[in-house]
PDB file with SEQRES, HELIX, SHEET and CRYST1 records, atoms N, CA, C and O in Angstrom:
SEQRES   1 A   74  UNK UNK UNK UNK UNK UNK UNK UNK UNK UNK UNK UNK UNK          
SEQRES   2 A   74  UNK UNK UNK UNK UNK UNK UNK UNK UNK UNK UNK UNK UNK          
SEQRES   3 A   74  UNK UNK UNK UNK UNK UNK UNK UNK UNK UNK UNK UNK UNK          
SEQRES   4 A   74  UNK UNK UNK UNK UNK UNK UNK UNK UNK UNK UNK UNK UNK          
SEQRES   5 A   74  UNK UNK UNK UNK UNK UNK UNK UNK UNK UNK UNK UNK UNK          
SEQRES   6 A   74  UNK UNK UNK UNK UNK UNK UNK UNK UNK                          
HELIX    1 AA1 UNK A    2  UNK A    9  1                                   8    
HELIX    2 AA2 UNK A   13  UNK A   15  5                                   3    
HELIX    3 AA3 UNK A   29  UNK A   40  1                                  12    
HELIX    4 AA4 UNK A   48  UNK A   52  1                                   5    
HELIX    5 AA5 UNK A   57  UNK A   70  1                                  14    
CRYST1    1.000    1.000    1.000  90.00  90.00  90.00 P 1           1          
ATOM      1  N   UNK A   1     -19.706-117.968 142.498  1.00  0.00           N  
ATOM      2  CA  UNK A   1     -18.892-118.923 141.773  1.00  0.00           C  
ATOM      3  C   UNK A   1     -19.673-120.222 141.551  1.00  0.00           C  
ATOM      4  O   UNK A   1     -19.704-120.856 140.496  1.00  0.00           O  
ATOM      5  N   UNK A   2     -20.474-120.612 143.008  1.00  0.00           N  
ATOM      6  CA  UNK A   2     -20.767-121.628 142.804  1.00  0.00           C  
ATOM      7  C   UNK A   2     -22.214-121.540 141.627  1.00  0.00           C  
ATOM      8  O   UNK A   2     -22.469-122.487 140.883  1.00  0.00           O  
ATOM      9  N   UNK A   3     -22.766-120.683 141.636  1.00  0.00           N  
ATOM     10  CA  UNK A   3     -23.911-120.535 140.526  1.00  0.00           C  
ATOM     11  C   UNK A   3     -23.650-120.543 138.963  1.00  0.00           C  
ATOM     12  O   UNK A   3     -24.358-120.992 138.062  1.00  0.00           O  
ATOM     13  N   UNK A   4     -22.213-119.805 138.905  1.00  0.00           N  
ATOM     14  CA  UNK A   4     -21.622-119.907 137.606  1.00  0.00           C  
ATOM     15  C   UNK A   4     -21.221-121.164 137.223  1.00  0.00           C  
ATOM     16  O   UNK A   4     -21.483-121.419 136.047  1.00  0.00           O  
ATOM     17  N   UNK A   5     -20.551-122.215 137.976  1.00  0.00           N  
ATOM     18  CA  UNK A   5     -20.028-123.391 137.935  1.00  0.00           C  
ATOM     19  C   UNK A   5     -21.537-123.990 137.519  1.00  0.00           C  
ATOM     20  O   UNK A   5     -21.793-123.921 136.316  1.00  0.00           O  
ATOM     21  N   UNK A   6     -22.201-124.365 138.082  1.00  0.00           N  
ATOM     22  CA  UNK A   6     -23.858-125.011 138.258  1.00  0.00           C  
ATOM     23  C   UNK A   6     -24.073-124.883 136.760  1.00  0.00           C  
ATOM     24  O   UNK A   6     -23.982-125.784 135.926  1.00  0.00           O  
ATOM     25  N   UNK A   7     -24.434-123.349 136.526  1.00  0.00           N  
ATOM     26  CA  UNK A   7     -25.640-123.370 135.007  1.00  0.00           C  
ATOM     27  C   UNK A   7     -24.099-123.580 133.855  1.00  0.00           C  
ATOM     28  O   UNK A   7     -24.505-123.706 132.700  1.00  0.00           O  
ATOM     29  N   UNK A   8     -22.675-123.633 133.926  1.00  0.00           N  
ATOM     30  CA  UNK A   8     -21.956-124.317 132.973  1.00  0.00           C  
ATOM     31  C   UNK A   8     -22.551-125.566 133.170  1.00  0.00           C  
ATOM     32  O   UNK A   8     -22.773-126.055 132.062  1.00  0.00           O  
ATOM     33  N   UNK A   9     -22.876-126.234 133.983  1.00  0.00           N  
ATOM     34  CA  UNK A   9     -22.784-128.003 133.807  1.00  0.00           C  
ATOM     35  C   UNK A   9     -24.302-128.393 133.747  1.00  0.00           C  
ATOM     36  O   UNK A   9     -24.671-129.526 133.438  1.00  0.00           O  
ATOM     37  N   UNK A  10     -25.100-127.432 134.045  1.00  0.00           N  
ATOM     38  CA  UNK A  10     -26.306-128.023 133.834  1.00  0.00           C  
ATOM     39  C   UNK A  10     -26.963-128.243 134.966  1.00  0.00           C  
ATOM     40  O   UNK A  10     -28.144-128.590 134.964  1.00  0.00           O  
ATOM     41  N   UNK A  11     -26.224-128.054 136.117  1.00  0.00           N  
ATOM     42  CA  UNK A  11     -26.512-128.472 137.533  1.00  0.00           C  
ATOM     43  C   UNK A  11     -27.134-127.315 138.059  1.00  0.00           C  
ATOM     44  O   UNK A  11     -27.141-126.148 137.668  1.00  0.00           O  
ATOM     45  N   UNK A  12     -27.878-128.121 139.442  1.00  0.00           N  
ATOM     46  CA  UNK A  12     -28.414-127.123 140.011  1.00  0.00           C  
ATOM     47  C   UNK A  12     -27.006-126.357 141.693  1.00  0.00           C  
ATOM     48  O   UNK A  12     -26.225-127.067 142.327  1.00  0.00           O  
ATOM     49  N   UNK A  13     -27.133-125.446 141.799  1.00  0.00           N  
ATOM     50  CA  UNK A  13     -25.649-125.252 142.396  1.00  0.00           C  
ATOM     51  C   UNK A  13     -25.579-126.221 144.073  1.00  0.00           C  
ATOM     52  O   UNK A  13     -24.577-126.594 144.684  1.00  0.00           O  
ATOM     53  N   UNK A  14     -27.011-126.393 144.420  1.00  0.00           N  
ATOM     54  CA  UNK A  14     -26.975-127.384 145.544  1.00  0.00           C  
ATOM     55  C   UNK A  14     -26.321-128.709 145.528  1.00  0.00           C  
ATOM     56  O   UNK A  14     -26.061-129.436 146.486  1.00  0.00           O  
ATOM     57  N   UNK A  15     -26.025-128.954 143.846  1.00  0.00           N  
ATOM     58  CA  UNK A  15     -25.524-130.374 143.691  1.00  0.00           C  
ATOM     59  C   UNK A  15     -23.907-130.278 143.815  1.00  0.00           C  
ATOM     60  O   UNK A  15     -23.108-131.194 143.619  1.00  0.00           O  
ATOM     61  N   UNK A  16     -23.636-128.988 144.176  1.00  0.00           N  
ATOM     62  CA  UNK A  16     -22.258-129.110 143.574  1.00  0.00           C  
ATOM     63  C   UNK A  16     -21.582-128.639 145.070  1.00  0.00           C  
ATOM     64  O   UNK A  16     -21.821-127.519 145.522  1.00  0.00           O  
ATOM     65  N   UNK A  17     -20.736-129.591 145.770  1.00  0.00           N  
ATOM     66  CA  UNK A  17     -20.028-129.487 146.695  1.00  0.00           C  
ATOM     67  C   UNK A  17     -18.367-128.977 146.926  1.00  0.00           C  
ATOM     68  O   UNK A  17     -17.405-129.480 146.347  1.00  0.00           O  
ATOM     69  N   UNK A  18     -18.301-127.608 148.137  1.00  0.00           N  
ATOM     70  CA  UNK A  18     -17.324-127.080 148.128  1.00  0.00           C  
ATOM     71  C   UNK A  18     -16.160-127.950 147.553  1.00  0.00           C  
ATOM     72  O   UNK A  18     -15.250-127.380 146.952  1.00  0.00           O  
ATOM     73  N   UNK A  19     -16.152-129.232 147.704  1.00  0.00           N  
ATOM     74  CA  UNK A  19     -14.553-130.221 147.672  1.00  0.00           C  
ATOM     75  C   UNK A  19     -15.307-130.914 146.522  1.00  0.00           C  
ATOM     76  O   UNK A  19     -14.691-131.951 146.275  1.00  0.00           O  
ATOM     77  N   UNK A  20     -16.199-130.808 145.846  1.00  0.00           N  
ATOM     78  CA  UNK A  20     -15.880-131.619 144.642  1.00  0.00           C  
ATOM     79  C   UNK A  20     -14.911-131.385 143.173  1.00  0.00           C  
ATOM     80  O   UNK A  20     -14.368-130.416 142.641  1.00  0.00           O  
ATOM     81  N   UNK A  21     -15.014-132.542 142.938  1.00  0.00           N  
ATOM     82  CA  UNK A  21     -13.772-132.221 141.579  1.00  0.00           C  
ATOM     83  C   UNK A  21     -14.686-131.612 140.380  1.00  0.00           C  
ATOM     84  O   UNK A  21     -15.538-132.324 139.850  1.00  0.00           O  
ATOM     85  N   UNK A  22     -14.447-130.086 139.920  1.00  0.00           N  
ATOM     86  CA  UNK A  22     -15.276-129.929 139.380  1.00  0.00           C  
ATOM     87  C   UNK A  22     -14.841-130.680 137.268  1.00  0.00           C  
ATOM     88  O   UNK A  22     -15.551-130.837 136.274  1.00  0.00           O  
ATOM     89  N   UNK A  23     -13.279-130.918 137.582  1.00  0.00           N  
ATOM     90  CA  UNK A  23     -13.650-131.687 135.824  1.00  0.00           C  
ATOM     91  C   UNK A  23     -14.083-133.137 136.277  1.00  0.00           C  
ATOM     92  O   UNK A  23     -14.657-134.001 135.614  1.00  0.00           O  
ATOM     93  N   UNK A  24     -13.756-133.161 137.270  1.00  0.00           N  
ATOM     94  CA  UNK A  24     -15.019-134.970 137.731  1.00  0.00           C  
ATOM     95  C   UNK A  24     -16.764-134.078 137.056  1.00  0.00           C  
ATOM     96  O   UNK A  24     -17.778-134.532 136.525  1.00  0.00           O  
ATOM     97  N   UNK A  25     -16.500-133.247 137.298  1.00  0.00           N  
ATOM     98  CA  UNK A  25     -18.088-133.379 136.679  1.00  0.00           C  
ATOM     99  C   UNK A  25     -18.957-132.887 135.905  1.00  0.00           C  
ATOM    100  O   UNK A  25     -20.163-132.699 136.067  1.00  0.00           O  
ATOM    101  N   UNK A  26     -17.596-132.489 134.195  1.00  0.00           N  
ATOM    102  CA  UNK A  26     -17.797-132.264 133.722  1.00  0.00           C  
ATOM    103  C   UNK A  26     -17.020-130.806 133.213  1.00  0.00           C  
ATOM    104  O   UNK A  26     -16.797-130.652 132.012  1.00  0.00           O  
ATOM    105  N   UNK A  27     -16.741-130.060 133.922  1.00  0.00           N  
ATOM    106  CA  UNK A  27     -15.941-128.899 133.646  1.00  0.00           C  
ATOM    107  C   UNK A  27     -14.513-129.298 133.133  1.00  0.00           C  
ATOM    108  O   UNK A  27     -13.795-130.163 133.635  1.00  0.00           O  
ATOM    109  N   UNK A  28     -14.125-128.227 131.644  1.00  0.00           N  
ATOM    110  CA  UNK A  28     -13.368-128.354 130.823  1.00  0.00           C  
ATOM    111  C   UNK A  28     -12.440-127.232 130.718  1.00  0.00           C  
ATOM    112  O   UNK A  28     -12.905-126.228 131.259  1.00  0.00           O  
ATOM    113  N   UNK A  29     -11.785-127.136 130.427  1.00  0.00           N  
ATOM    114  CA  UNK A  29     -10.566-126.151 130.159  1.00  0.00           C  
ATOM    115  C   UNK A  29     -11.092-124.586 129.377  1.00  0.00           C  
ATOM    116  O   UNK A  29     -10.689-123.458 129.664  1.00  0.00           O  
ATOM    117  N   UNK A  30     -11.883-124.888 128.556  1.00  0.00           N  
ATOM    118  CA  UNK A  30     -12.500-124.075 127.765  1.00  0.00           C  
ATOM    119  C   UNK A  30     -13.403-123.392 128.759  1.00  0.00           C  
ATOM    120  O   UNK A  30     -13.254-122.174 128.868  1.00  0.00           O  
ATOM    121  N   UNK A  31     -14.262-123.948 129.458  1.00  0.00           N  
ATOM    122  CA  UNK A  31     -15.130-123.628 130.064  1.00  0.00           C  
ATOM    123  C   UNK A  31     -14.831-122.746 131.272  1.00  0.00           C  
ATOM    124  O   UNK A  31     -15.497-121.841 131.776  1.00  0.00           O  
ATOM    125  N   UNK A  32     -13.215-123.446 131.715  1.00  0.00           N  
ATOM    126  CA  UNK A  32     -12.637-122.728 132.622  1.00  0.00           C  
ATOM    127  C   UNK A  32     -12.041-121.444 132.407  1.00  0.00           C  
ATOM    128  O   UNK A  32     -11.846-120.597 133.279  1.00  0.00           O  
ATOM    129  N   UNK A  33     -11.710-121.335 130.956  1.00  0.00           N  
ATOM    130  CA  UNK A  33     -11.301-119.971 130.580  1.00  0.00           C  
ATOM    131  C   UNK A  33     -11.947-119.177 130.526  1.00  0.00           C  
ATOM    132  O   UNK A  33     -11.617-118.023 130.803  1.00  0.00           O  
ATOM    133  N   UNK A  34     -13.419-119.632 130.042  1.00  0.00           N  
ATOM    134  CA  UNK A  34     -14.666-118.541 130.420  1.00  0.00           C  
ATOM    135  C   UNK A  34     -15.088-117.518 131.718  1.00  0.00           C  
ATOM    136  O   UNK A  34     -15.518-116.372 131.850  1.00  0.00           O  
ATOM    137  N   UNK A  35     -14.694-118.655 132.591  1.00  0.00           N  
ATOM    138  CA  UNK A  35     -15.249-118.258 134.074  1.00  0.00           C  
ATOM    139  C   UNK A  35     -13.921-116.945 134.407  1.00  0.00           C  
ATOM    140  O   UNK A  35     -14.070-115.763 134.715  1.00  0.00           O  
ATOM    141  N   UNK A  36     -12.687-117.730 134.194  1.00  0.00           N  
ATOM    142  CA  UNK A  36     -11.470-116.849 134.457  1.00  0.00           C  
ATOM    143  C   UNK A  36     -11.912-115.743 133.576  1.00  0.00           C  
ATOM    144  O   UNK A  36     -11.541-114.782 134.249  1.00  0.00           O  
ATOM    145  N   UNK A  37     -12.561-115.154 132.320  1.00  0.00           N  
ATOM    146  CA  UNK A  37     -12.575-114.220 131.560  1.00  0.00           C  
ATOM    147  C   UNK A  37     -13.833-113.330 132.451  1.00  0.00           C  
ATOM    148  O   UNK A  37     -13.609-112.144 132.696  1.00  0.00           O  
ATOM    149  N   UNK A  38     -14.911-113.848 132.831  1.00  0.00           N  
ATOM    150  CA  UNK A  38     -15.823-113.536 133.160  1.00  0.00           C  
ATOM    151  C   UNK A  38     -15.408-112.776 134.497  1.00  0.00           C  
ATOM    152  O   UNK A  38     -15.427-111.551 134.619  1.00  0.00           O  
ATOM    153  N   UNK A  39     -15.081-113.562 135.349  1.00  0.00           N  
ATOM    154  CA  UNK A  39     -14.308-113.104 136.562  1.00  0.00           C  
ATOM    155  C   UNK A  39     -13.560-111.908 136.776  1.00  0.00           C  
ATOM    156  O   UNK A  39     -13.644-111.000 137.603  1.00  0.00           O  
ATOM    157  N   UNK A  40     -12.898-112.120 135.930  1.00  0.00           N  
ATOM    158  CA  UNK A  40     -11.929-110.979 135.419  1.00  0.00           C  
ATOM    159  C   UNK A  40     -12.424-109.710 135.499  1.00  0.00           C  
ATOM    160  O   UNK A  40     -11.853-108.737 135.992  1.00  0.00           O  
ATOM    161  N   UNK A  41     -13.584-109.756 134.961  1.00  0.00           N  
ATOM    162  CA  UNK A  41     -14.013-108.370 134.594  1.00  0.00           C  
ATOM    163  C   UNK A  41     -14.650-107.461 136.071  1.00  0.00           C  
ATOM    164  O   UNK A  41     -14.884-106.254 136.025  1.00  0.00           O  
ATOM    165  N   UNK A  42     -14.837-108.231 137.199  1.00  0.00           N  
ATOM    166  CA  UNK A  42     -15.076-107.891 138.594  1.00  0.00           C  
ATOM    167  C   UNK A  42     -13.897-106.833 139.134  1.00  0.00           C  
ATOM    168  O   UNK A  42     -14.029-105.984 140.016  1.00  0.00           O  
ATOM    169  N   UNK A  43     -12.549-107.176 138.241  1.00  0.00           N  
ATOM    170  CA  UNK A  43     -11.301-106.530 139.275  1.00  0.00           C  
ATOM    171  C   UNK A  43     -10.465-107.134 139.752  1.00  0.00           C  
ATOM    172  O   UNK A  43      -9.424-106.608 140.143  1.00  0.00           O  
ATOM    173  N   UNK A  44     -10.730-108.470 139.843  1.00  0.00           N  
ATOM    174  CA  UNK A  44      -9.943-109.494 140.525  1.00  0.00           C  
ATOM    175  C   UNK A  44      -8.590-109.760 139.046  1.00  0.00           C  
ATOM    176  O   UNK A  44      -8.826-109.727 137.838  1.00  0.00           O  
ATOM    177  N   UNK A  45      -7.461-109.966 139.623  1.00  0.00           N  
ATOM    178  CA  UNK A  45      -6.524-110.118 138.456  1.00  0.00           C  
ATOM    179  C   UNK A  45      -6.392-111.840 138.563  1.00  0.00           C  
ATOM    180  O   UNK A  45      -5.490-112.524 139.046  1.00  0.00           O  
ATOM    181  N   UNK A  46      -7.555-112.196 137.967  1.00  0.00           N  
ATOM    182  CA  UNK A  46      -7.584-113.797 138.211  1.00  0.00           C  
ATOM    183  C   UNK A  46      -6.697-113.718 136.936  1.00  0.00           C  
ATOM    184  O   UNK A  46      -6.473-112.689 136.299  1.00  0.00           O  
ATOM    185  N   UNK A  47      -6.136-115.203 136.609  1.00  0.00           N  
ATOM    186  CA  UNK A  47      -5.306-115.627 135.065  1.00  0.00           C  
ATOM    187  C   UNK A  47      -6.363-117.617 135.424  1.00  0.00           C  
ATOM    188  O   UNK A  47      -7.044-118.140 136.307  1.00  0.00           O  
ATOM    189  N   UNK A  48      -5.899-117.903 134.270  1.00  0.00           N  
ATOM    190  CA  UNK A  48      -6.117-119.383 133.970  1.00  0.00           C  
ATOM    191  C   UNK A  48      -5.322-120.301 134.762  1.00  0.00           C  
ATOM    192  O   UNK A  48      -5.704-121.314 135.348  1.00  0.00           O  
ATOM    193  N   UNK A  49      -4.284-119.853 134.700  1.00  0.00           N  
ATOM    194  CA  UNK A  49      -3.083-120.881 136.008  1.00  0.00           C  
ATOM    195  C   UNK A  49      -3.745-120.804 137.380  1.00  0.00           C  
ATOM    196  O   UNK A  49      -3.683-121.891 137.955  1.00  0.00           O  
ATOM    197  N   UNK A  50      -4.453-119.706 138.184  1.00  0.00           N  
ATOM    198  CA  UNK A  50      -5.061-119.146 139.374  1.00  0.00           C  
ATOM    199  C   UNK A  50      -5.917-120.794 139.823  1.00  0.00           C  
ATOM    200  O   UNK A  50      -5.823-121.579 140.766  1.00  0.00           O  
ATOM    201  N   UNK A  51      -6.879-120.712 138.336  1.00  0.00           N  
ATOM    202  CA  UNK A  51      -7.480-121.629 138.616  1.00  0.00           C  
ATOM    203  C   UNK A  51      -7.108-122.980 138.072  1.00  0.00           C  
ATOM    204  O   UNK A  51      -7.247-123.922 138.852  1.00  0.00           O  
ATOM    205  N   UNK A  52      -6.825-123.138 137.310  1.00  0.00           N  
ATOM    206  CA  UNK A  52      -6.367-124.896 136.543  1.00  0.00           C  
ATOM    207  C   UNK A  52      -5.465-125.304 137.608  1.00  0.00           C  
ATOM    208  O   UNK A  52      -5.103-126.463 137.406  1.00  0.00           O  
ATOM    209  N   UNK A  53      -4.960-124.806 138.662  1.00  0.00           N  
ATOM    210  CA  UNK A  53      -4.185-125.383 139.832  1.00  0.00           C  
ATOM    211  C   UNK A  53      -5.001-126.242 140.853  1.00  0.00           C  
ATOM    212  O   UNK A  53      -4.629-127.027 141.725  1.00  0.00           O  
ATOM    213  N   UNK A  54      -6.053-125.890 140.510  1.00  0.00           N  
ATOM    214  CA  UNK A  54      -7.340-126.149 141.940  1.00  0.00           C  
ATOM    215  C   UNK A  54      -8.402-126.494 140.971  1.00  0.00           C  
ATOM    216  O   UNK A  54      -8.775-125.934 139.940  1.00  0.00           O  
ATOM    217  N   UNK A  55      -8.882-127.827 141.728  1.00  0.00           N  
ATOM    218  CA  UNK A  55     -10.076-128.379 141.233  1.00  0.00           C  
ATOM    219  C   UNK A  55     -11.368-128.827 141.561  1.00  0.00           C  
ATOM    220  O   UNK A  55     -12.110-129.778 141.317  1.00  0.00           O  
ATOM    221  N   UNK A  56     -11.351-127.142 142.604  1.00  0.00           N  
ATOM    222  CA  UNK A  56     -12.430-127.562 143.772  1.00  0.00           C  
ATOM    223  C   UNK A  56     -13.204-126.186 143.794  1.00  0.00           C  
ATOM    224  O   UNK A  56     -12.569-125.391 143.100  1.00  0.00           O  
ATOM    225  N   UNK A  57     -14.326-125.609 144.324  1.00  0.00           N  
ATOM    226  CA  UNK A  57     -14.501-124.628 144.450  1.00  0.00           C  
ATOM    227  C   UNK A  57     -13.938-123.934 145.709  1.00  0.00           C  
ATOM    228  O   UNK A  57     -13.877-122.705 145.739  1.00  0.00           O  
ATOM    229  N   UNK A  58     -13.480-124.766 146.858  1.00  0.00           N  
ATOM    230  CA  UNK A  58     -12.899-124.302 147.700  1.00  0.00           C  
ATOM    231  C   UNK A  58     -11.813-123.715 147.874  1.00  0.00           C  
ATOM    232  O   UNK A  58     -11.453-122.946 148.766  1.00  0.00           O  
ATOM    233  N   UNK A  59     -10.846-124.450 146.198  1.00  0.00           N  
ATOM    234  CA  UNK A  59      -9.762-124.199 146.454  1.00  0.00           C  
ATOM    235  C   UNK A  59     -10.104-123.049 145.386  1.00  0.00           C  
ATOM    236  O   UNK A  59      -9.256-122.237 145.757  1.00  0.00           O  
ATOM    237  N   UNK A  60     -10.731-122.443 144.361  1.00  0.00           N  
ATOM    238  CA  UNK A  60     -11.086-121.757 143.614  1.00  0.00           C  
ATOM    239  C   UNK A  60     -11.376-120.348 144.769  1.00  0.00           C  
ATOM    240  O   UNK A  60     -10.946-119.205 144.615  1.00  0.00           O  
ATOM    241  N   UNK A  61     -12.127-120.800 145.782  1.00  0.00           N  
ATOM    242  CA  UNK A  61     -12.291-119.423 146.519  1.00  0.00           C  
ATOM    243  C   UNK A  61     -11.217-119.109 147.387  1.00  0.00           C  
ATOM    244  O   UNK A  61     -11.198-117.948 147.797  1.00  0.00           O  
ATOM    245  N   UNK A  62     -10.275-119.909 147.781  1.00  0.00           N  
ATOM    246  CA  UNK A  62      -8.852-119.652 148.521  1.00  0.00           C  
ATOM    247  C   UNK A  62      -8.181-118.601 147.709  1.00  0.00           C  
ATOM    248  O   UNK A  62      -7.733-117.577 148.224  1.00  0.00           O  
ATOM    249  N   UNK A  63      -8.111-118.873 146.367  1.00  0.00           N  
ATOM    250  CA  UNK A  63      -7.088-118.406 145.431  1.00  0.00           C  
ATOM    251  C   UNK A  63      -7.810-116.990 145.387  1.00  0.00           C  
ATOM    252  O   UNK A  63      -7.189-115.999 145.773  1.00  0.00           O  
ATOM    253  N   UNK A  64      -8.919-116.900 144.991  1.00  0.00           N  
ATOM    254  CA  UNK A  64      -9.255-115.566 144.925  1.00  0.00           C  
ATOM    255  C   UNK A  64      -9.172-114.421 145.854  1.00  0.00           C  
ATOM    256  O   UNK A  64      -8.711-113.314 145.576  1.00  0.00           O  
ATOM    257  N   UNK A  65      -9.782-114.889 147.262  1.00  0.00           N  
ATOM    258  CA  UNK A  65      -9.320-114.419 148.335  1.00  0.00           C  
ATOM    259  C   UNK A  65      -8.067-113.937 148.867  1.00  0.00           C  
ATOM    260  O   UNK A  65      -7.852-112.924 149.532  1.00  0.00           O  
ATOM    261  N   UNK A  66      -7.120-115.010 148.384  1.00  0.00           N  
ATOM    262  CA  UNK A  66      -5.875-113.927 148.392  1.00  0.00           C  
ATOM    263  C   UNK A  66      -5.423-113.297 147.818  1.00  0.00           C  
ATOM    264  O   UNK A  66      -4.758-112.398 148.332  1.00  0.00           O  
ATOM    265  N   UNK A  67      -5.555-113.443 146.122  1.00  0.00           N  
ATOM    266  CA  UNK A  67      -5.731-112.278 145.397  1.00  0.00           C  
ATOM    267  C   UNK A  67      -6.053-111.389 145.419  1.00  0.00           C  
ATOM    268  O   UNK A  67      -5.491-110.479 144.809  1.00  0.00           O  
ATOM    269  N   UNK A  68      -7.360-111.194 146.301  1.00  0.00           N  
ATOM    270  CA  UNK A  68      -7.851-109.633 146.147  1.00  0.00           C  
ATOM    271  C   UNK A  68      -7.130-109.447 148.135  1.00  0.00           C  
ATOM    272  O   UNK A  68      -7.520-108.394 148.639  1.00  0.00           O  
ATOM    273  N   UNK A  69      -6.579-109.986 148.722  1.00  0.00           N  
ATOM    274  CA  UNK A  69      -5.695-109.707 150.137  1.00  0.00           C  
ATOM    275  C   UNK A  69      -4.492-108.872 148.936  1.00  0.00           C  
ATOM    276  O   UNK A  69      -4.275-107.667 149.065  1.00  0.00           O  
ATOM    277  N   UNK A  70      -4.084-109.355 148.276  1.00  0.00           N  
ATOM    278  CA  UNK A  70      -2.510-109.185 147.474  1.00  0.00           C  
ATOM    279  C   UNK A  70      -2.941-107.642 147.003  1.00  0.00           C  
ATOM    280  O   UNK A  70      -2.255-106.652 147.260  1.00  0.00           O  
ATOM    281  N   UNK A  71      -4.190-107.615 146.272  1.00  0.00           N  
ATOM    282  CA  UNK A  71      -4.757-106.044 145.732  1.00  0.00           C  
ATOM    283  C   UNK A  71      -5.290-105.239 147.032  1.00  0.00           C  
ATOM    284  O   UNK A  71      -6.041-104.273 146.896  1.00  0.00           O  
ATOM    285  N   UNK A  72      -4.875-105.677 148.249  1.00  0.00           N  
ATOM    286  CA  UNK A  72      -5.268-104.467 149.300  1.00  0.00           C  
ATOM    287  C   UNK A  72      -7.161-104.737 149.549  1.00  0.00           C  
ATOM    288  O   UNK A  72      -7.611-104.686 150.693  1.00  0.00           O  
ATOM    289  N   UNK A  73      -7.887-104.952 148.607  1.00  0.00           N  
ATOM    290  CA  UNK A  73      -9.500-105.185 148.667  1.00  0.00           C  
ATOM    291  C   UNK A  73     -10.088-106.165 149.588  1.00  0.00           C  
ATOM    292  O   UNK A  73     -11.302-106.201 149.787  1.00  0.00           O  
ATOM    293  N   UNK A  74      -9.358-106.861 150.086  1.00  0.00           N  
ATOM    294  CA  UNK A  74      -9.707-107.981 151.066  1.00  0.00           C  
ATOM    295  C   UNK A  74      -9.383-107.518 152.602  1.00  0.00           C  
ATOM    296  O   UNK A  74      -9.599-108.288 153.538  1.00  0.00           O  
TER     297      UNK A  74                                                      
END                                                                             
């Protein structure tokens, strides 16, 4: 996640901290739909609400994690 987040913003992924705000730094709605589309295609039944709730990668990996607990895969 955190590598995908990184090369959207230009960053290198060391710059980008579990609790930072990622539209503090630059991440957009559009951009976020990407990742949710991209994601998607792993299995995970991510949606856009999953993530536009959370603006952290931490809280980005909470959500997923129980998602795939909810699909039995976790």
């Amino acid at each position: 996640m955190r590598a995908d987040v990184a090369d959207l913003l230009g960053e290198s992924p060391a710059d980008i901290g579990d609790d930072d705000n990622l539209m503090d730094l630059g991440l957009d709605s559009m951009r976020v739909l990407g990742l949710v589309m991209r994601w998607g295609e792993t299995g995970i039944a991510l949606e856009f609400p999953h993530l536009a709730e959370h603006v952290t990668l931490a809280g980005w990996w909470a959500t997923v994690q129980q998602l795939q607990k909810q699909a039995g895969q976790g």
